[in-house]
C-alpha positions as a Python dict, from the first residue, in 0.01 Angstrom:
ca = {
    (1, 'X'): (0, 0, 0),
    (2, 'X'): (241, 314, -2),
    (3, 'X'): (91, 687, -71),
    (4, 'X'): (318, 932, -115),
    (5, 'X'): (194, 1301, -47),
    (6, 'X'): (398, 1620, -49),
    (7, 'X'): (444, 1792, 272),
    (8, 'X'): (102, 2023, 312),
    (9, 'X'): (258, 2316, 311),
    (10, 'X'): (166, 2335, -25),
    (11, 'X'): (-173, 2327, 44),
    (12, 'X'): (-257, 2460, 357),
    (13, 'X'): (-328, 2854, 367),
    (14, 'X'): (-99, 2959, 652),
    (15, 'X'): (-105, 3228, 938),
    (16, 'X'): (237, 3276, 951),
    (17, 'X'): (433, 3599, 828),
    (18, 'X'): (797, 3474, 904),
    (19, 'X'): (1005, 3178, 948),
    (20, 'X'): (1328, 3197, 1120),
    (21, 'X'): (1523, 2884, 980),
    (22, 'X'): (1761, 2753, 1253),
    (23, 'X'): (2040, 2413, 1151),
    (24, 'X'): (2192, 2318, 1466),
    (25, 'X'): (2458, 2064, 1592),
    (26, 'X'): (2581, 2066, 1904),
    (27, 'X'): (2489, 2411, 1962),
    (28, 'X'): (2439, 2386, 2356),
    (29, 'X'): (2644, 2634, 2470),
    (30, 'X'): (2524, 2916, 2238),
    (31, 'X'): (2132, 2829, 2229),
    (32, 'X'): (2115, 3067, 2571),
    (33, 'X'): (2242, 3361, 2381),
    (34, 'X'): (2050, 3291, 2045),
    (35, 'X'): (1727, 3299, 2248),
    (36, 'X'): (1827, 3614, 2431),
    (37, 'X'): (1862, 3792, 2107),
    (38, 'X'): (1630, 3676, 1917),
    (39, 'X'): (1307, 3581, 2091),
    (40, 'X'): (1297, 3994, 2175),
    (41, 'X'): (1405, 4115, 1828),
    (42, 'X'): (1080, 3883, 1677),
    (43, 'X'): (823, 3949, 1923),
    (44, 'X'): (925, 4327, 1878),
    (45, 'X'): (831, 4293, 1534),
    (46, 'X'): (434, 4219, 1599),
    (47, 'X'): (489, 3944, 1264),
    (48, 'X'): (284, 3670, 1351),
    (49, 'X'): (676, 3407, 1300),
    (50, 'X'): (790, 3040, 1407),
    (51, 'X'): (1138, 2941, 1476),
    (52, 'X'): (1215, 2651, 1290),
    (53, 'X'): (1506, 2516, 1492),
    (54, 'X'): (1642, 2184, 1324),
    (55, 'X'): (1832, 1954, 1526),
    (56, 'X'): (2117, 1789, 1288),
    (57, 'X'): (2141, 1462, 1497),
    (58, 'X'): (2310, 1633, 1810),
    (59, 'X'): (2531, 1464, 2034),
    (60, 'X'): (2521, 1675, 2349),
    (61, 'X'): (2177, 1857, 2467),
    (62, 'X'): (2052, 2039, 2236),
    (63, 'X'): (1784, 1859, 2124),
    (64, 'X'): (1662, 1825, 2507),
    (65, 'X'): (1707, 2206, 2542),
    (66, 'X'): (1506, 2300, 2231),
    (67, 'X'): (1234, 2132, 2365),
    (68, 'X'): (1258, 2274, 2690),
    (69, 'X'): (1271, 2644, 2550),
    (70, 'X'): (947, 2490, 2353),
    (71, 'X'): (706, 2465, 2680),
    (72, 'X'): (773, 2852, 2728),
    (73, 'X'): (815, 2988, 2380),
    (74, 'X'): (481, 2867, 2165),
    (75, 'X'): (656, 3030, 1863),
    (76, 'X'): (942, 2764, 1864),
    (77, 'X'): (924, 2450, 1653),
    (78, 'X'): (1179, 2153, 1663),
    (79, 'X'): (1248, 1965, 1366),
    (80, 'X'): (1463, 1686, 1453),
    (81, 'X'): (1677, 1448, 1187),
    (82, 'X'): (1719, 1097, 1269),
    (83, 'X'): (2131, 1148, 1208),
    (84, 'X'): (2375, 1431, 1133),
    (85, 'X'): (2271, 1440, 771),
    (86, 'X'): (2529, 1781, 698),
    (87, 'X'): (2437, 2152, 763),
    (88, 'X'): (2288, 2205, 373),
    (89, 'X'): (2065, 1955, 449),
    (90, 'X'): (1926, 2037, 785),
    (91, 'X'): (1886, 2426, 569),
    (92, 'X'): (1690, 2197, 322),
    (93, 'X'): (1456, 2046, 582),
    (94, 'X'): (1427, 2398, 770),
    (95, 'X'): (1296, 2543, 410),
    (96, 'X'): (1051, 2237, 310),
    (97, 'X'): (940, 2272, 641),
    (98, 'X'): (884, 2662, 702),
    (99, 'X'): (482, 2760, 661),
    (100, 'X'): (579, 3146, 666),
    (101, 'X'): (533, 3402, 384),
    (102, 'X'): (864, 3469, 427),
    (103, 'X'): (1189, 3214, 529),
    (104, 'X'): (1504, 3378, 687),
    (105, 'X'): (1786, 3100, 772),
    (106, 'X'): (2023, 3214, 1053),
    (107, 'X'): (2318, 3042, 1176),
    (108, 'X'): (2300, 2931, 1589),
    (109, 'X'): (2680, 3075, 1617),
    (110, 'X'): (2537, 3458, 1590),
    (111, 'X'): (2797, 3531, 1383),
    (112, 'X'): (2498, 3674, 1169),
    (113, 'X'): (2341, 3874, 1337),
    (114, 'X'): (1937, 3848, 1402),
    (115, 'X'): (1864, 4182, 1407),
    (116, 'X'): (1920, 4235, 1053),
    (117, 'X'): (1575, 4000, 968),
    (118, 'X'): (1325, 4293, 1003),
    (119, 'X'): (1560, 4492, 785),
    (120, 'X'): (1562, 4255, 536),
    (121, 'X'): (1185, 4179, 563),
    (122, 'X'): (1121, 4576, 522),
    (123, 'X'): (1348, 4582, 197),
    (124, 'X'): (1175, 4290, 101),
    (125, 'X'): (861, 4403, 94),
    (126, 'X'): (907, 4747, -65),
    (127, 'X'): (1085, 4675, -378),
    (128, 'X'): (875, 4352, -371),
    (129, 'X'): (1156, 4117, -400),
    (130, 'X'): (1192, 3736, -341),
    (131, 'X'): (1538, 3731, -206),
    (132, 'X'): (1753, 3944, 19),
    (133, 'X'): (2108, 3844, 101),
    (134, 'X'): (2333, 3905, 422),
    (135, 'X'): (2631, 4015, 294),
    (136, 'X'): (2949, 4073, 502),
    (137, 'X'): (3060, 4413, 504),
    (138, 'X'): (3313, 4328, 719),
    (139, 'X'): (3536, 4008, 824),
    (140, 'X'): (3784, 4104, 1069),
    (141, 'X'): (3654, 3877, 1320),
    (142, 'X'): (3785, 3581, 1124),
    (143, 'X'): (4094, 3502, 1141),
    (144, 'X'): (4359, 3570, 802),
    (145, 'X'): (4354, 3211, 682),
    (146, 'X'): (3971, 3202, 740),
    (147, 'X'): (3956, 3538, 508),
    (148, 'X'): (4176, 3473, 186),
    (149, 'X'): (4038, 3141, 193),
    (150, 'X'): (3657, 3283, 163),
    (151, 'X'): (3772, 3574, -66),
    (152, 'X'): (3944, 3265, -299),
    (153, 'X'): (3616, 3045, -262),
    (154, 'X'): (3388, 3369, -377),
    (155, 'X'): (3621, 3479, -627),
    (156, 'X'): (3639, 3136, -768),
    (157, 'X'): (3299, 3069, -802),
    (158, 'X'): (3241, 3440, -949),
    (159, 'X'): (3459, 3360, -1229),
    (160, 'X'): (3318, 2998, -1290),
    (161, 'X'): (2946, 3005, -1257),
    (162, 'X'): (2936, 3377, -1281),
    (163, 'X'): (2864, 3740, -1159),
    (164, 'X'): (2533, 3682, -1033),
    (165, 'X'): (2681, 3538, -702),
    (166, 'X'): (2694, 3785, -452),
    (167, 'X'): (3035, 3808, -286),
    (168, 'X'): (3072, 3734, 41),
    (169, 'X'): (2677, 3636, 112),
    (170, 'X'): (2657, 3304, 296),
    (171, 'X'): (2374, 3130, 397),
    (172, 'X'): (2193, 3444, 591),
    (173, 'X'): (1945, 3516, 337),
    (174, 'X'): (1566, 3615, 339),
    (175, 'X'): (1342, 3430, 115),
    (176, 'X'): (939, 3471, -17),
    (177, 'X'): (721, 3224, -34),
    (178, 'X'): (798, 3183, -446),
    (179, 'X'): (1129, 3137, -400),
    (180, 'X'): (1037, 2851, -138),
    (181, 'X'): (788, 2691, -368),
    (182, 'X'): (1110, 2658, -631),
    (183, 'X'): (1330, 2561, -417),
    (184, 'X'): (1115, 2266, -315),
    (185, 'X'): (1029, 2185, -688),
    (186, 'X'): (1393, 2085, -767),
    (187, 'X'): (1457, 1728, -714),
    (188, 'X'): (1596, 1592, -372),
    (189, 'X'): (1954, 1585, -393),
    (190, 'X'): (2242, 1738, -197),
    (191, 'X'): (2238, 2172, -274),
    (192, 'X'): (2487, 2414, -225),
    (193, 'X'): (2244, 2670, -121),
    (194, 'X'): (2502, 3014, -169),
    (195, 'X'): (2486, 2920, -563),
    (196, 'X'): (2181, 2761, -572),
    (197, 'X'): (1970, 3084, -485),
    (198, 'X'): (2134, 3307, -744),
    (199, 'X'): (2096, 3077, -989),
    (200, 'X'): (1712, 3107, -976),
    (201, 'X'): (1756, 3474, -1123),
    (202, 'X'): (1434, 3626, -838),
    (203, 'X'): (1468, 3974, -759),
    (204, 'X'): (1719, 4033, -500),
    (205, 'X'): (1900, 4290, -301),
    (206, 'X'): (2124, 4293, -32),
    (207, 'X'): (2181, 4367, 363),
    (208, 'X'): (2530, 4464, 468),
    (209, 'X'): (2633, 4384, 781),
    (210, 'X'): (2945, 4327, 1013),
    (211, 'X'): (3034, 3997, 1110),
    (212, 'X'): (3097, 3862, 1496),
    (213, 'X'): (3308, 3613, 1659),
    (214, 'X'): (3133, 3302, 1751),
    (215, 'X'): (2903, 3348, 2047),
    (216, 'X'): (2972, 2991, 2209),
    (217, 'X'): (3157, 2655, 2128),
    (218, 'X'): (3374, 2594, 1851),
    (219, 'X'): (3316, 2639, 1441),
    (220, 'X'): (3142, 2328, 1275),
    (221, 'X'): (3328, 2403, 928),
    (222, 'X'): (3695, 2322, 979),
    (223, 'X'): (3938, 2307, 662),
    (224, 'X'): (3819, 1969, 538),
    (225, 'X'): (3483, 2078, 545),
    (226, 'X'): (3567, 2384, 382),
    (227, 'X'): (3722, 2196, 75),
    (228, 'X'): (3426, 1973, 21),
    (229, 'X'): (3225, 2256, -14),
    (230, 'X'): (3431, 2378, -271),
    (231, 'X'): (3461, 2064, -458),
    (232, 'X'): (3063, 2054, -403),
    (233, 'X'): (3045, 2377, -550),
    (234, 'X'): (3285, 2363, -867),
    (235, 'X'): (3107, 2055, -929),
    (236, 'X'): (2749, 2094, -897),
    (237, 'X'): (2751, 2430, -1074),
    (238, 'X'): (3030, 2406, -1390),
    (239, 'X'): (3152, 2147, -1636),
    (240, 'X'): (3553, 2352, -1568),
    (241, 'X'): (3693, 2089, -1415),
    (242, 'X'): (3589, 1826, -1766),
    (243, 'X'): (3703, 2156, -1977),
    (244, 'X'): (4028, 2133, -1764),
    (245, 'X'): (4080, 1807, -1784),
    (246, 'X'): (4032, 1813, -2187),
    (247, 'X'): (4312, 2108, -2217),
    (248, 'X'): (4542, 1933, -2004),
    (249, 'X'): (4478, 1619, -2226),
    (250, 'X'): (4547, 1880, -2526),
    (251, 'X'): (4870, 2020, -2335),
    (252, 'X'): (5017, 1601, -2347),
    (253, 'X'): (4924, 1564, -2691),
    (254, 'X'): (5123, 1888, -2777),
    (255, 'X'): (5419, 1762, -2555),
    (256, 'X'): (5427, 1407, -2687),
    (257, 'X'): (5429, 1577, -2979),
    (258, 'X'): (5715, 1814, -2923),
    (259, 'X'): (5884, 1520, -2777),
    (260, 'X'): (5855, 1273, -3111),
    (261, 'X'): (5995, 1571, -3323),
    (262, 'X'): (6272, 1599, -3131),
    (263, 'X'): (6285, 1213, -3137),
    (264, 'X'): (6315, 1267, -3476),
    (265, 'X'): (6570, 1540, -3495),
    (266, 'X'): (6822, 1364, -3264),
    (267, 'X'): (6758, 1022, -3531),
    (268, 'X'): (6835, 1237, -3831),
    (269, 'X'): (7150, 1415, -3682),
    (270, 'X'): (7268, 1039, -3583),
    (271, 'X'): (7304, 1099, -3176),
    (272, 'X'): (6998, 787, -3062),
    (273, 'X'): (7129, 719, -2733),
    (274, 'X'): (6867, 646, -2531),
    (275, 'X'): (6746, 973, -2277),
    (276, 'X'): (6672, 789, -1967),
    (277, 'X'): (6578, 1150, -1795),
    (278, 'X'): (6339, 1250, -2072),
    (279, 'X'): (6167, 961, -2098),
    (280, 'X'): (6072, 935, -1731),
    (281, 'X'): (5976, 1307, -1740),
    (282, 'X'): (5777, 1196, -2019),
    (283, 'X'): (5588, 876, -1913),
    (284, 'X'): (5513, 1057, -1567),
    (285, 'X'): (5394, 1343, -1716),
    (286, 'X'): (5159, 1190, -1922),
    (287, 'X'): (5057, 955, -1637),
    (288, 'X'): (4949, 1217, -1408),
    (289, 'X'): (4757, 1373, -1652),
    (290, 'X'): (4595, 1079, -1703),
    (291, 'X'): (4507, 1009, -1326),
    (292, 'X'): (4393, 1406, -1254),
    (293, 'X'): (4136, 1403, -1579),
    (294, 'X'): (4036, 961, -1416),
    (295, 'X'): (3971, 1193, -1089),
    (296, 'X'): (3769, 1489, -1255),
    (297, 'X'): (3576, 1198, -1434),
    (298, 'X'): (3499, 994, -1092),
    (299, 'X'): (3377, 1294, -917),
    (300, 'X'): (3098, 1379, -1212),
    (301, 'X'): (3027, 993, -1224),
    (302, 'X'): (2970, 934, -831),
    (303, 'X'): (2712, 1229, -829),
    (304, 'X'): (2536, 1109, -1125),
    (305, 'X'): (2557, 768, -938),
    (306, 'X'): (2407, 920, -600),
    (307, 'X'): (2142, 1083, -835),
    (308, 'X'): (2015, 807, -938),
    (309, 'X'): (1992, 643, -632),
    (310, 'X'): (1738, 897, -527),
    (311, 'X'): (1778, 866, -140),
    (312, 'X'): (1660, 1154, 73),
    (313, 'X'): (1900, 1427, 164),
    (314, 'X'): (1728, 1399, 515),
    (315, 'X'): (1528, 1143, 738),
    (316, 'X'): (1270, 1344, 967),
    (317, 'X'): (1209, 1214, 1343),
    (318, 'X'): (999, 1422, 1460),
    (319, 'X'): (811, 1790, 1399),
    (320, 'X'): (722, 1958, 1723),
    (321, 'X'): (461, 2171, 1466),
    (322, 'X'): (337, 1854, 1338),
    (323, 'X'): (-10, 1904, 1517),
    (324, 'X'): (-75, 2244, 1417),
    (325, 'X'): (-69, 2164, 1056),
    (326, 'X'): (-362, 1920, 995),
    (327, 'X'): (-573, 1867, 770),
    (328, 'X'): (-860, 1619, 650),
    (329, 'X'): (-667, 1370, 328),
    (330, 'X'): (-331, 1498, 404),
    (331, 'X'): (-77, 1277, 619),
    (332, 'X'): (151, 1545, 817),
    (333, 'X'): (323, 1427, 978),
    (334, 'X'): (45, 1144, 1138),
    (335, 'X'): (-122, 847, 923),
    (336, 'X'): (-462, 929, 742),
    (337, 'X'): (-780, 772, 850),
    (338, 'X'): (-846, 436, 780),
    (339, 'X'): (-435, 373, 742),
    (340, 'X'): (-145, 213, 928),
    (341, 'X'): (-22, 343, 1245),
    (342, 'X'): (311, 457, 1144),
    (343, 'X'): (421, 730, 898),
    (344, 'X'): (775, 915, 878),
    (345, 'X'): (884, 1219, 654),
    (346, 'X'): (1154, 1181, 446),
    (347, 'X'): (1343, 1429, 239),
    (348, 'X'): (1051, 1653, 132),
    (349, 'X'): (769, 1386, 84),
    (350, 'X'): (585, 1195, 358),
    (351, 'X'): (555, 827, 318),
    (352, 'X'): (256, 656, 485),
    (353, 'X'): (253, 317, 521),
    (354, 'X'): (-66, 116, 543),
    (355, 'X'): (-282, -167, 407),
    (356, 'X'): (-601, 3, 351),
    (357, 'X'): (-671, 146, 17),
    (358, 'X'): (-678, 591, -1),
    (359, 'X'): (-1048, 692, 54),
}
């Protein structure tokens, strides 16, 4: 027999005031300075917080030194993923798994910095809103590729899915415990979280800060990555691309069409020798067309294919915090009485697995 339960932090009444969401891979080198900064900044705020640090299937020690910093800091939890499942989805595990009132996600790279959190907690609390964004006030730490790139990708998506996107604002964001519980309600697939969050339409404001270099190691979003997010986003959030692909299909109609008048014209006037320039310019035309609207088509198609496959965006391992949360009929992350010995989470549910019927 197979249960299925949600994760119980749906159900359980929790103690904690903040969650500092953490994705890291291969974030050795700069885990030294993240704790430096921020185990200080948090217990300076006297918010009873975890620090949700999620290990995206690291290759070097990170994992080992999270736990580690765990024997000495009682405030840390570990979430690890069975595999490098992408950084939006060890942000997605970080969120389903965060028991605070509140959920700020923080890159390990301190490029964002931590000391903005109880700024954006305070704002959050006194116009009583469910989201506050990090926005970059500044970028000249990035190189000038790195900034007209960003400045097209914001721009972009401003004018396709629309103004409610806040420019510049990445994945350093502050949200409540309502914007959570939505966030969690949406069905498990791959999110693109710097659309996603605007599009739930909470009350949000913004924190303005200036950006820094990379503390340690080396940036885990080179070009290619860069351009799948893109795609990701144009994708997931606007039907352009099929709207594009239907006016280009209108532009070859209008050029075939240009082309058999002047077909025509060249009959009626007597001069029919055969164009062998046009035609080329013609067929390709038309075939490339053809090919970029097949390609629009395949990328809609393979995500309504991956839909409907309905595999998790992430595989759990293990939960450092997994003891702390339980609770008599819920299996988190451990089997309930009178069940099997073995239970994983996976994506935002928890599977137990068992021959002994529920009590």
């Amino acid at each position: 027999m197979i249960d299925v339960l949600h994760d119980p932090t749906d159900q359980i009444e929790s103690s904690v005031e903040l969650s500092v969401v953490i994705p890291m891979f291969n974030e050795e080198e700069a885990l030294p300075a993240l704790v430096r900064r921020l185990r200080p900044m948090l217990d300076g705020t006297c918010e009873p917080y975890e620090v949700l640090a999620v290990d995206d299937g690291s290759t070097d020690r990170t994992a080992e030194q999270l736990v580690d910093l765990g024997a000495t800091w009682p405030q840390l939890r570990v979430v690890r993923l069975r595999r490098n499942s992408g950084h939006q989805a060890a942000l997605t595990a970080g969120l389903h798994y965060a028991r605070g009132r509140y959920a700020a996600s923080l890159d390990a790279d301190l490029q964002d910095p931590p000391e903005k959190i109880p700024e954006m907690l305070a704002l959050a609390r006194s116009r009583h809103l469910d989201i506050v964004y990090g926005v970059r006030a500044n970028r000249s730490t990035d190189t000038g590729f790195k900034r007209r790139t960003a400045g097209a990708y914001y721009w972009l998506m401003r004018r396709m899915v629309g103004n409610h996107v806040p420019a510049q604002a990445g994945d350093f964001r502050l949200l409540s415990r309502n914007a959570l519980d939505a966030l969690k309600a949406l069905p498990d697939q791959p999110q693109v979280y710097r659309l996603l969050v605007p599009w739930l339409g909470f009350p949000s404001g913004e924190v303005t800060y200036h950006r820094d270099p990379r503390v340690a190691g080396h940036t885990k979003y080179p070009l290619r990555k860069m351009i799948l997010l893109a795609v990701d986003s144009i994708v997931s959030f606007s039907v352009a691309p099929l709207r594009l692909a239907t006016w280009l299909g209108a532009l070859a109609f209008f050029v075939c069409l240009g082309t058999f008048v002047y077909t025509l014209a060249a009959y009626s006037a007597g001069d029919t020798t055969p164009g062998w320039t046009s035609l080329i310019t013609a067929v390709l035309f038309v075939g490339a067309v053809q090919l970029i609207c097949l390609g629009v088509l395949g990328e809609y198609i393979g995500r309504i294919y991956t839909a409907l496959q309905q595999r998790p965006t992430y595989y759990v391992g293990d939960d450092t915090g997994a003891a702390m949360e339980t609770t008599p009929g819920i299996a988190w992350p451990g089997p309930r009485r009178g069940q099997g010995n073995r239970q994983d989470s996976l994506g935002g549910q928890s599977l137990v697995f068992g021959s002994d019927p529920a009590p």
